[in-house]
C-alpha positions in Angstrom: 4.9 -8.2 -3.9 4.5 -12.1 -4.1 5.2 -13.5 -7.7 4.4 -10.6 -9.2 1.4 -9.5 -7.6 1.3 -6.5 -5.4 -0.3 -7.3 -1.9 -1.4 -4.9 0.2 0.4 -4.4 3.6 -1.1 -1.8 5.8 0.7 -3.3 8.8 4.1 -2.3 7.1 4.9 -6.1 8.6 6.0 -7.9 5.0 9.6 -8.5 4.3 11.4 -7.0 1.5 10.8 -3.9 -0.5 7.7 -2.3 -0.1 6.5 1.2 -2.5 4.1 4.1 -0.6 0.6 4.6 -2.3 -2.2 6.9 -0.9 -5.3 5.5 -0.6 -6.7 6.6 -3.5 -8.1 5.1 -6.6 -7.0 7.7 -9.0 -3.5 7.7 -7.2 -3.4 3.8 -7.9 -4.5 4.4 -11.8 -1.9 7.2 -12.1 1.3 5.2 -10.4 -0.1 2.1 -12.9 0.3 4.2 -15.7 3.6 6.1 -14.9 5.1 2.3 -13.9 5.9 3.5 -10.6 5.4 0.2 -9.0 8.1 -1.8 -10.8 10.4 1.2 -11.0 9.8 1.6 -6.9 9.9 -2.4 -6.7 12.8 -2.6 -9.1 11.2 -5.5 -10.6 11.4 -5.9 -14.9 8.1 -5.5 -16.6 4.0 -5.0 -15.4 2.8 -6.3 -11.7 -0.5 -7.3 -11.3 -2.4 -4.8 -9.1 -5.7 -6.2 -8.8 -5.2 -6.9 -5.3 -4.7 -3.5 -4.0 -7.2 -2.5 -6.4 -9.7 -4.7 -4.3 -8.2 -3.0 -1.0 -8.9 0.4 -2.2 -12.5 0.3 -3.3 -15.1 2.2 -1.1 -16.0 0.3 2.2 -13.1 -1.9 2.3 -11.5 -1.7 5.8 -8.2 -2.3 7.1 -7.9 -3.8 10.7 -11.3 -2.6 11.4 -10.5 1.6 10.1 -11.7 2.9 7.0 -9.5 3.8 4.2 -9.7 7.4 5.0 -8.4 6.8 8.3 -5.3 4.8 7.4 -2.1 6.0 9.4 0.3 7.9 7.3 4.4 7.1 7.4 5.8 9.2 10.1 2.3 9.8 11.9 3.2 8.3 16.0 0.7 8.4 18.6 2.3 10.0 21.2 2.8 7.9 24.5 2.1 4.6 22.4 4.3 2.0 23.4 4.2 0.2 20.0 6.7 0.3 17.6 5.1 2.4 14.5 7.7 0.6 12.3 
């Protein structure tokens, strides 16, 4: 989150808090409406999620992979030598 936007971060490289969302549209429109993000964030009041929005829609990529094809937390390639952190 940068001034009250969220920004997307598939790299898991940005400082400071960060909240988990699969990438799914309808997952994004149901954390929106629950107020997940600033409860996960704990930031008062809305957050502009236009951004992510953007990120999610069909055909976007992410370091040349499809959405689909994004690495889950906790998912290691065995015998990589980078840090999945």
């Amino acid at each position: 989150m940068v001034d009250g936007v969220l920004t997307p971060d598939p790299r898991r490289r940005l400082p400071g808090r960060g909240a988990w969302l699969h990438p799914d549209l309808e997952c994004l429109g149901r954390a929106e409406r629950r107020s997940a993000f600033p409860r996960a964030l704990r930031v008062p009041g809305p957050l502009e999620v236009a951004a992510v929005r953007s990120h999610l829609q069909p055909g976007c990529s992410t370091s040349g992979t499809e959405i689909g094809t994004w690495e889950t937390p906790g998912s290691v390639i065995h015998g990589s030598k980078v840090d999945p952190s």
